[in-house]
C-alpha positions, 0 to 999 in steps of 0.5 A, spaced: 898 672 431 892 669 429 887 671 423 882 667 424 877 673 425 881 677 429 882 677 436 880 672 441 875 678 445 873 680 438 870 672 437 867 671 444 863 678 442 861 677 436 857 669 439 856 672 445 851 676 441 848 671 439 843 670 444 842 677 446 839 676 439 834 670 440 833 674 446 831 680 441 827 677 437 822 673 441 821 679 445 819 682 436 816 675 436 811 677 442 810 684 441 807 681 433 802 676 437 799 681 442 796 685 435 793 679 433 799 675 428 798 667 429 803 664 433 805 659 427 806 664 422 810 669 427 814 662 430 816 661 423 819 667 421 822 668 428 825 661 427 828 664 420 831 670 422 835 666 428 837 661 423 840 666 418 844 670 423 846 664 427 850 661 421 852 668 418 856 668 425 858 661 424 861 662 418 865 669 418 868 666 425 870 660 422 874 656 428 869 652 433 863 656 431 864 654 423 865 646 425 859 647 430 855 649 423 858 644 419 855 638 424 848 642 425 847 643 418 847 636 416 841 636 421 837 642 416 832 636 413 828 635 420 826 642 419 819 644 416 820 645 409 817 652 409 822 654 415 828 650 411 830 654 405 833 660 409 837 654 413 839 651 406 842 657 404 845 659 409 847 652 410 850 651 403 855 656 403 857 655 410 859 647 407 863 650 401 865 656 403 868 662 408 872 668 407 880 667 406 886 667 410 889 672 408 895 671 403 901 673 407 899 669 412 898 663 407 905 664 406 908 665 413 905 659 415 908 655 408 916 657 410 915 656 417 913 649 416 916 647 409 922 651 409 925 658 406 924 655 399 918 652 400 916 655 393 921 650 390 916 644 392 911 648 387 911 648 380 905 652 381 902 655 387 895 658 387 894 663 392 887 664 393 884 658 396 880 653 393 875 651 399 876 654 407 874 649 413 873 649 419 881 650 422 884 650 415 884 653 408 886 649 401 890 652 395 890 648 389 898 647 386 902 643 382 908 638 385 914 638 383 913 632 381 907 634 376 902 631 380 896 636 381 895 637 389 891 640 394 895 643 400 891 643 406 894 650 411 891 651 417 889 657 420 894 660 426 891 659 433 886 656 430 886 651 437 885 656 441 880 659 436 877 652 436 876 651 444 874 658 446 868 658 440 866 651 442 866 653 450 862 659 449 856 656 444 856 651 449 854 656 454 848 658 450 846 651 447 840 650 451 837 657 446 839 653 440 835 647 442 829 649 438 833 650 432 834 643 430 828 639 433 828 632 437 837 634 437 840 636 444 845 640 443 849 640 448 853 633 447 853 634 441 859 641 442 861 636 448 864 631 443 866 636 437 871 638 444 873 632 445 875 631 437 879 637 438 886 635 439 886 630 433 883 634 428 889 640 429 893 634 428 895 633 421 899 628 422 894 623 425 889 626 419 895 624 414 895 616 417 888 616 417 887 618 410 893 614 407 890 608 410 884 610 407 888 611 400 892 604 400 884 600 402 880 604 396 885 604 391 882 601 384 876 601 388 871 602 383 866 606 388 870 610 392 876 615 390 880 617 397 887 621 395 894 619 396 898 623 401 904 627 398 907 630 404 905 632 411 909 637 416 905 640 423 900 645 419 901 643 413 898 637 408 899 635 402 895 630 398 893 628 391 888 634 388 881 630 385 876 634 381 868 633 382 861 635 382 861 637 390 854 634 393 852 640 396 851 641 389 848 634 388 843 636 393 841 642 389 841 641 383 843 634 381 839 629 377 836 624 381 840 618 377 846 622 380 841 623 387 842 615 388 848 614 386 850 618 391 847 615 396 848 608 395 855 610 395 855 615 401 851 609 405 856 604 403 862 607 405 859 609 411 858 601 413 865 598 409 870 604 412 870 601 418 870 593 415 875 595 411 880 599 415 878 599 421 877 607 422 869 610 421 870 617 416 866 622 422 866 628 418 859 626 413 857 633 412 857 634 403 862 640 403 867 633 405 865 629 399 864 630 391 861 625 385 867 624 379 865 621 373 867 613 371 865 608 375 863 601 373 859 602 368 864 607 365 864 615 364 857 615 364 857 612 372 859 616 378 864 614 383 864 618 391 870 622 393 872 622 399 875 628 403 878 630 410 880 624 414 881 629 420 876 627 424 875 619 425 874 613 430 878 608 431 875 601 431 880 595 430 874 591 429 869 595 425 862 597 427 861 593 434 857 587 433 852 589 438 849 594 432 848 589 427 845 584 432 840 589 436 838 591 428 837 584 426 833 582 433 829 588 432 827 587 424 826 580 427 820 583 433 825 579 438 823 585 443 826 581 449 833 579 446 833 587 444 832 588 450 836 584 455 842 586 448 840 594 450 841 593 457 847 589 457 851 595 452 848 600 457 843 603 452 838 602 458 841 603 465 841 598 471 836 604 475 830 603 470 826 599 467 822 599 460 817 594 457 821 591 451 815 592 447 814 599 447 822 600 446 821 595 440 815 600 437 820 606 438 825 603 434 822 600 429 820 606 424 828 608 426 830 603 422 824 603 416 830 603 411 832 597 413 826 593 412 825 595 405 830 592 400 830 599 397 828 606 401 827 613 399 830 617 404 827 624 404 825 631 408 819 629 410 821 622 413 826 625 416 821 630 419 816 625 421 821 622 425 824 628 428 817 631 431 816 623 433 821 623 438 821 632 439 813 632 442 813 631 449 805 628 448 808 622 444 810 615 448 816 615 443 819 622 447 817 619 454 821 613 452 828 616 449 828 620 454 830 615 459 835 611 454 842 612 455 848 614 449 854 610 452 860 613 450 863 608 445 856 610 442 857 617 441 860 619 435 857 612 431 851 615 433 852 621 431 856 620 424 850 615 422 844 621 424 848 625 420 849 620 414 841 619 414 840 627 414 845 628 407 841 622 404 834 625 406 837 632 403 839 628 396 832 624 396 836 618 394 833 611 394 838 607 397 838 600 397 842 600 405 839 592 406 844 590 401 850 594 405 847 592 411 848 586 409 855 586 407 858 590 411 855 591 418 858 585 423 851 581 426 846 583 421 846 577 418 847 570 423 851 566 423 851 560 419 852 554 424 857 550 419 862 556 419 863 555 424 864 548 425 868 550 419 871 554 423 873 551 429 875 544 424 880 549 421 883 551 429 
């Protein structure tokens, strides 16, 4: 039996409501114009109303509808600001919270999986749930051993909850489009399917986590917690208290705004280095600030949660990024250009001019030109209604790039890491991570490898 709100018939439902309530509204929105309301103001308030049903429903459903809320909502800064408070709302609420499974689910689940004693594993079971996801509740415990732990239980049929949602959205996605501008929708809910699979599997989440754990233990920056026991639909690990950044964003200072940035940033290009694994769930609900970093209690720290989706690159972040980045700060348009093509960025059957795809990349990369960057809403903006407006040259020329797969979910972690440091307002000094981190940013040095080849 599934709880994840109710029956497969009751879902489909309630999202294939979803565009019969575009449709309404912009039939509201058209009846507004013809006695004289101006096309903006009623286009706003259209675009408002859509938002706040949209993630109601996403939120309440949970499943696929809930994770396809989780990725758009990192993407709420590219918004008008005076469109973006009810998504902001809407948003925050969906990253931190969802209604409950029921308690005696919670337990069926625990029994089946962890035994008919399970309770003895406990000194203390808290049966309302500590946070919701996607696929899966928390419940804050106690481990027999005394250790404080989260115990991570996934919603019954919660992959056939996940798969249904995701089918039907994408079957209205083109209707969704203008909700985020400059973002296709679309493969964006084509790659949330294909991570299906390994993010129901606890097991692969377990690994990716403890390998996360065992790289960044006594790291002075980044807290990732130890595992303590896996079973299929059950998780186990070690419980981390925190100010959650979807509260950073809110409310936070804006010392602890940049802290978190840099860190955000940081762990974004050295996990891969480090562990050979991208972190590719970047929304806020999956992150927090604890207090006693390097400069003592006084300093912040990033928590890092939810290993259930990654990417698996045994080299790190492919060299082909930080060289193309490099080439493009440099004004290498040619080199930029034969590189793009060679990785299947541009495809054999068209032809640009280098220079045009060079000033297209440019103010993409304006974080990186900088020694510190500010990232904010409105560059974000800018940025969005650049390549969104079909009367800019940046549009004309996006639409004829190409994503090659291995791109796609880098891609997309990094576009979503921008959105969380555009929603703190950090400023972030990402050269300096760029640097340190990313596989060819920084040449060669000749006599490395001299060094190196004298060493062989």
């Amino acid at each position: 039996m599934s709880d994840l709100p109710r029956k497969a018939v009751t879902r489909t439902a309630k999202l294939a409501a979803l565009p019969l309530g575009i449709a309404g509204r912009a039939t509201w929105g058209f009846g507004k114009r013809i006695v004289g309301e101006s096309a903006e103001l009623v286009g706003r308030e259209l675009q408002q109303r859509t938002a706040e049903q949209l993630f109601k429903v996403l939120g309440e459903l949970k499943g696929g509808a809930m994770k396809f809320g989780q990725a758009l909502s990192v993407f709420e800064s590219a918004l008008p600001e005076e469109v973006a408070g009810p998504y902001r709302a809407a948003l925050t609420k969906l990253q931190e919270a969802a209604p409950p499974m029921p308690t005696r689910t919670v337990h069926a689940v625990l029994e089946e999986r962890l035994g008919a004693g399970w309770q003895e594993l406990f000194l203390e079971f808290e049966d309302k749930p500590a946070a919701a996801a996607s696929i899966g509740q928390v419940h804050r415990a106690v481990w027999h051993d005394g250790r404080e732990v989260a115990v991570k239980v996934q919603y019954p049929g919660a992959g056939e909850a996940l798969l249904s949602d995701l089918n039907q959205l994408s079957r209205f996605s083109r209707l969704l489009g203008p909700l985020i501008p400059g973002m296709d929708i679309k493969p964006l809910i084509a790659e949330l399917k294909d991570r299906v699979s390994e993010e129901l599997d606890y097991d692969l989440e377990a690994q990716a986590q403890q390998a996360h754990a065992e790289e960044f233990t006594d790291d002075p920056d980044v807290v990732v917690p130890q595992v303590v026991h896996q079973s299929d639909q059950v998780l186990v690990t070690e419980w981390i208290d925190g100010v959650p950044l979807s509260e950073i964003i809110s409310d936070g200072t804006q010392e602890q705004r940049d802290r978190a940035g840099q860190l955000l940033a940081r762990f974004l290009f050295s996990g891969p280095a480090r562990t050979g694994l991208l972190h590719a769930d970047p929304h806020p609900g999956n992150f927090r600030l604890l207090p006693g970093g390097p400069e003592g209690e006084d300093d912040w720290r990033l928590g890092v949660l939810d290993f259930g989706t990654v990417d698996r690159l045994p080299g790190g972040l492919p060299a082909t990024i930080g060289e193309s980045l490099r080439m493009t700060l440099d004004g290498e348009a040619e080199a930029v250009y034969e590189l793009l093509c060679a990785e299947g960025f541009v495809k054999e059957t068209i032809e640009l001019d280098p220079e045009a795809v060079l000033d297209y990349l440019l103010p993409i990369i304006e974080p990186a030109q900088v020694e510190e960057f500010t990232f904010t809403r409105g560059w974000m903006r800018s940025q969005a209604a650049r390549v969104a407006d079909p009367r800019s040259p940046a549009y004309q020329l996006g639409k004829q790039l190409n994503l090659p797969p291995a791109y796609l979910l880098i891609h997309r972690v990094t576009l979503s890491t921008i959105g969380v440091l555009c929603q703190l307002g950090a400023a972030v000094r990402l050269r300096e991570e760029l640097e340190e981190w990313l596989p060819g940013f920084v040449p060669e040095d000749p006599a490395d490898g001299d060094e190196s080849a004298a060493e062989a």
